[in-house]
C-alpha positions, -999 to 999 in steps of 0.1 A, spaced: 138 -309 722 161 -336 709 178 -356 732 211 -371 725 214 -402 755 248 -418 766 237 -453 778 271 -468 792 286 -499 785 275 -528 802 239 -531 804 202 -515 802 208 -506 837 240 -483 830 216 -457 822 214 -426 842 184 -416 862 180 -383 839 183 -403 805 154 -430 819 134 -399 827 143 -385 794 136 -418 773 101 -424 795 86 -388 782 96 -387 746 75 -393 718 99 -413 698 135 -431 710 158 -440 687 188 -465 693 219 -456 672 227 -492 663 261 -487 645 290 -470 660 286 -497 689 266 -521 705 255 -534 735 260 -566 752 221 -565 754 194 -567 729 168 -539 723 142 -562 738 158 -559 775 160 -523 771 123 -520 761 114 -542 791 134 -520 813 120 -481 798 88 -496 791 84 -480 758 90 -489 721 125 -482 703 133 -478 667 168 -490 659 184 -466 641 210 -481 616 232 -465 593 206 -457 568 185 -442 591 207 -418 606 222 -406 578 191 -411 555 164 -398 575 180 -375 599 161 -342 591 127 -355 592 140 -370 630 152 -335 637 117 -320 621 97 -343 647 120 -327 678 107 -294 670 78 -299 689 79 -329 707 107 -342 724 127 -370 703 152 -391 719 184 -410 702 200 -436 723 241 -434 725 261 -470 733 286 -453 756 289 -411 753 273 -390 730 306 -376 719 326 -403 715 319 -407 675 319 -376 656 283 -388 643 270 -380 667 284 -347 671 273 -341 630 241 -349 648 241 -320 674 252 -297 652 229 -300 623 203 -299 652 219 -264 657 213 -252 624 181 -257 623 173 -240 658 160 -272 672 171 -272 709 194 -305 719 204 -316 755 227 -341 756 230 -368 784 266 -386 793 277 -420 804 306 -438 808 322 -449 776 352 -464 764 376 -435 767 373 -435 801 364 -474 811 396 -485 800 411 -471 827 397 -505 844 433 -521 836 451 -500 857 466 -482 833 464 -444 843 441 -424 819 460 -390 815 489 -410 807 473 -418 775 480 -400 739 460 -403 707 434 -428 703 437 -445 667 410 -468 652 420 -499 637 404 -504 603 406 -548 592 419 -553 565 413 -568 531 430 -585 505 432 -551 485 431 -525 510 456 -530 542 461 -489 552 490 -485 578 490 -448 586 475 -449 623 509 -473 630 529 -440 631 501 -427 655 507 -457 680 549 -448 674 540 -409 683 529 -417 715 550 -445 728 582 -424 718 568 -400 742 559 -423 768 524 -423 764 499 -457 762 479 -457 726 441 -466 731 430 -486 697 395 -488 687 389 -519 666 372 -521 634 332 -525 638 312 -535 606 271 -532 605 252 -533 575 279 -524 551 266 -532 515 285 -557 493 305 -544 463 280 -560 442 251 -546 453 264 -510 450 272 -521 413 236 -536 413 220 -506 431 202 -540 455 203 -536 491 224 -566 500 245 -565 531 275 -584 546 273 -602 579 283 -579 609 320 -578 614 339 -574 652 378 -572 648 391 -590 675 424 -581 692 441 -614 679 432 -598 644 447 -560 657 476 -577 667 485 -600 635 480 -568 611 502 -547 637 527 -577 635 529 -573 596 535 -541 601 562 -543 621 575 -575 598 576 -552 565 592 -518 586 618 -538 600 627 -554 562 634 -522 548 654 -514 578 664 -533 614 650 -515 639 622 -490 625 598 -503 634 607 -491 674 580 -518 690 589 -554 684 566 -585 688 578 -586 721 561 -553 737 536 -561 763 499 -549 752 467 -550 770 434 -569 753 400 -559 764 367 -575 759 331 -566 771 345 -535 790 317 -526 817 300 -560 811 293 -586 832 315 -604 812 344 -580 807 380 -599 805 412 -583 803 445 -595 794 480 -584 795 505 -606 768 532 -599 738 521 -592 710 524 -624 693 510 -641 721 479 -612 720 478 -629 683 468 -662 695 442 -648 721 408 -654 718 386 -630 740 351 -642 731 324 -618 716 330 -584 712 336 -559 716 371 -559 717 398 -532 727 438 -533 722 460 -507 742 499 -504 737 512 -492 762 539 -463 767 572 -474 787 581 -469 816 548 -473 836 541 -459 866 545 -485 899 512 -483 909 506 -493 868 525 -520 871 514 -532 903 477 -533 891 483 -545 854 506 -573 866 471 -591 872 462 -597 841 495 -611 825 498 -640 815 527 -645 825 532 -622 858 568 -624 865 581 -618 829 557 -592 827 570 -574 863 606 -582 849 603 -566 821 588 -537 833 609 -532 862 636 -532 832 650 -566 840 647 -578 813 648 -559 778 632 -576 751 651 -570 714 635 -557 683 630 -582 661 
């Protein structure tokens, strides 16, 4: 059987008691190391299962996924989710090449970051289209999921962005080289989500006043750490988001869709910075301009 195992966000206790149970009888256990990561190292989670892990990087999923597969025909092979099984289309690949080959799968949830966020108040089937937010680099700065984050707040509803995570991606020069040479991990940071959305709306509002429909003004919400002992939320402009440091990741932006809900307000009001600009402003007292 192959086992695919949500564990949460937090900790190595936001395991469930089947997916301990799970992890404790397999042969192997694999920890899917680069979709997400924990706040903890695999160490703690060893202690806690008391059994060996393999972390499972890019390479080894995609490298070495059919002689994992091979192994769960007849034993039972466990791979270790940060969050839900189903939040990353890898993972579903996963499951369905599983499929193909008649292997059985069971797969295990937890809580993950689609639904966690709902920790600033913000009510979750309000929400439209989650985007991902790739960094940018001096020769590639894509813009497309902007439009996604306009979709939804034209229609009311709050955009969940995923920020950029970077593990063992290979320098240009060692693809060129054929070496395995690999750049430091990368976290974007929701001061680093907000400056490229800033640009964004800098160059739509050059070619014409107004296009860009959110303005450095709009309220947003940052997240850090969600489920963490160590989870921080905070609720600012955009420019101010820019100037925000959250500590280590990972982090999480949300723009919200207007108008919120009392009880949204009410709870969010919290975490601004600023509560009584923020309350203003959402109770329409105060309407910010585009600029």
């Amino acid at each position: 059987m192959f086992y695919i195992i949500g564990l949460g966000l937090g900790n190595a206790k936001d395991v469930t008691v089947k997916g301990l149970e799970i992890i404790k009888r397999s042969k192997s256990v694999y920890l899917e190391s680069y979709t997400s990561i924990l706040p903890v190292g695999k160490e703690e989670l060893e202690e806690l299962y008391g059994r060996s892990i393999i972390v499972a990087d890019r390479e080894i999923v995609e490298g070495s996924t059919d002689e994992i597969l091979e192994n769960a025909r007849n034993d039972d092979i466990a791979i270790l989710i940060v969050g839900d099984p189903f939040t990353a289309t890898t993972h579903i690949d996963l499951a369905l090449r599983a499929k193909e080959k008649n292997i059985e799968v069971e797969i295990v949830h937890n809580a993950s970051i689609m639904n966690a966020v709902g920790c600033c108040g913000l009510q979750l089937y309000s929400f439209g289209e989650t985007i991902s937010i790739p960094s940018w680099t001096e020769k590639w700065q894509p813009d497309s999921y902007y439009e996604r984050i306009i979709y939804n707040y034209n229609r009311g509803l709050h955009t969940l962005c995923l920020l950029d995570i970077r593990v063992k991606e290979p320098t240009i020069e060692s693809l060129v080289l054929k070496k395995k040479v690999y750049m430091p991990p990368k976290f974007m940071s929701v001061a680093e989500a907000a400056s490229q959305l800033l640009k964004i709306i800098e160059q739509k509002n050059k070619i014409k006043k107004g296009s860009a429909v959110i303005s450095a003004e709009n309220y947003v919400v940052g997240l850090a750490r969600v489920g963490s002992d160590s989870q921080k939320i905070t609720v600012c402009t955009l420019t101010e988001m820019e100037k925000t440091d959250l500590g280590p990741p990972l982090h999480t932006l949300i723009i919200p869709g207007l108008p919120l809900h009392p009880l949204e307000i009410e709870y969010v009001k919290q975490f601004a910075t600023d509560i009584t600009m923020f309350q203003e402003r959402m109770e329409g007292r105060r309407i910010p301009r585009n600029k």
